[in-house]
C-alpha positions as CSV (number, residue, x, y, z in Angstrom):
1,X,61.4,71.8,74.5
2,X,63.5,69.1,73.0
3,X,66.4,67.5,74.6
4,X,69.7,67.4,73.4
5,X,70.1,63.6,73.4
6,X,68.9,60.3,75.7
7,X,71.4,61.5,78.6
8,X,69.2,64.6,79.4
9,X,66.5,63.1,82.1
10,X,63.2,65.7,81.5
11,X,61.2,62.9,84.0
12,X,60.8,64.4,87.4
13,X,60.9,68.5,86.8
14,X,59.3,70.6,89.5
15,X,55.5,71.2,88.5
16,X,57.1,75.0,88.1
17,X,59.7,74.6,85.6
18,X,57.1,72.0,83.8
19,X,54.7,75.1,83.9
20,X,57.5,77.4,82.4
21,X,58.5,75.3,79.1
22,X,55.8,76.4,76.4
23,X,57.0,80.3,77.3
24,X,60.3,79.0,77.2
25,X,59.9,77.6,73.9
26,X,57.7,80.9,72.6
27,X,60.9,83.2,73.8
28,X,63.1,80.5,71.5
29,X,61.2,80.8,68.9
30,X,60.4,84.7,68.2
31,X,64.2,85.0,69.5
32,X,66.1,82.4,67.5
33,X,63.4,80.5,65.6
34,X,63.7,77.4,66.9
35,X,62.5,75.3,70.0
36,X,64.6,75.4,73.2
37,X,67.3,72.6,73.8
38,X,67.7,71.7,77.0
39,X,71.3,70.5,77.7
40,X,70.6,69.6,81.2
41,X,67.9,68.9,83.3
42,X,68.1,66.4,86.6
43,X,71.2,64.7,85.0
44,X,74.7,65.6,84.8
45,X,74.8,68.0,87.9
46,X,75.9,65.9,91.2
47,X,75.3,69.3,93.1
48,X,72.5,72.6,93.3
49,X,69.3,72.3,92.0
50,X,69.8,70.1,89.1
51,X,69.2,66.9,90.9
52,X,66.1,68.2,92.2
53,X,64.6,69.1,89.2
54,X,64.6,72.6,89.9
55,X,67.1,73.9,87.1
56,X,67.4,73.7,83.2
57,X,70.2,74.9,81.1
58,X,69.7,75.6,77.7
59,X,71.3,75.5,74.5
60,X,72.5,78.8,73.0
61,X,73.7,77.7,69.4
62,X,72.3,79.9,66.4
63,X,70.4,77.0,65.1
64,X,69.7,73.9,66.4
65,X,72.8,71.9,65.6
66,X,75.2,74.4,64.3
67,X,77.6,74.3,67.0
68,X,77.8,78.1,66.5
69,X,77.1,79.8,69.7
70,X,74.9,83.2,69.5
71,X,76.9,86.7,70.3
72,X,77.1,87.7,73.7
73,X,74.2,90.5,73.1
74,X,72.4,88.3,71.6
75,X,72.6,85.8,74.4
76,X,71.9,88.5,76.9
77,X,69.2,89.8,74.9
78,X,67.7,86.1,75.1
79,X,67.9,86.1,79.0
80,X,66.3,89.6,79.3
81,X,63.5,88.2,77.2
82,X,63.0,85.0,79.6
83,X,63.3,87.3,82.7
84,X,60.0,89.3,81.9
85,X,58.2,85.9,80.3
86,X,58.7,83.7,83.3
87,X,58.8,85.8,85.8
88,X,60.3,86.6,89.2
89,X,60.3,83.7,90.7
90,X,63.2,82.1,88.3
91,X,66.7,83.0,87.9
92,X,67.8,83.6,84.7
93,X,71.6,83.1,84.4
94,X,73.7,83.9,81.7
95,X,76.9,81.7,80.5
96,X,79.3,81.7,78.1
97,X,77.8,78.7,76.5
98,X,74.5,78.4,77.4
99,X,71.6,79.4,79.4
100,X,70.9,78.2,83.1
101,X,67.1,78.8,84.4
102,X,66.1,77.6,88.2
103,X,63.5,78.2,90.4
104,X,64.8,78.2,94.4
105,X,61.5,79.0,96.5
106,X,63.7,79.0,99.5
């Protein structure tokens, strides 16, 4: 997983969202043929589970630095595909312009 730029602090994830990035990256790949980019981590969010380092949103531009975001079924498709590689215990949600992934063991 690559992140977009400097402001993106990876340091400090949950061990479980640490565990998740290689499937992450696998989905991205056979999906959309490229690594994930992460957009956000534990910056940027002053609320939720960002700060915690419990959430990750993802870039969802048809190749890495086209600034072209994928079609809706496409992007759904993407999150469906996530949902059955990581597993129950993370919520997959589904934006307009990107892709937000958190784990909230209660």
């Amino acid at each position: 997983m690559i992140a977009k730029s400097s402001s993106v602090v990876m340091d400090g994830l949950h061990p479980r969202i640490d565990e998740i990035i290689p499937i992450i990256d696998e989905v991205y790949w056979r999906e959309l043929g490229y690594e994930a980019i992460c957009t956000s981590a534990r910056d940027s969010h002053s609320a939720g589970l960002h700060p915690l380092g419990r959430a990750l949103d993802l870039r969802t531009w048809t190749s890495p630095d086209s600034g072209k975001q994928i079609s809706k079924l496409t992007r759904k498709r993407l999150s469906y595909r996530l949902e059955d590689a990581i597993g129950p215990e993370f919520q997959v949600v589904t934006e307009p312009d990107h892709i937000h992934i958190e784990f909230d063991s209660g």
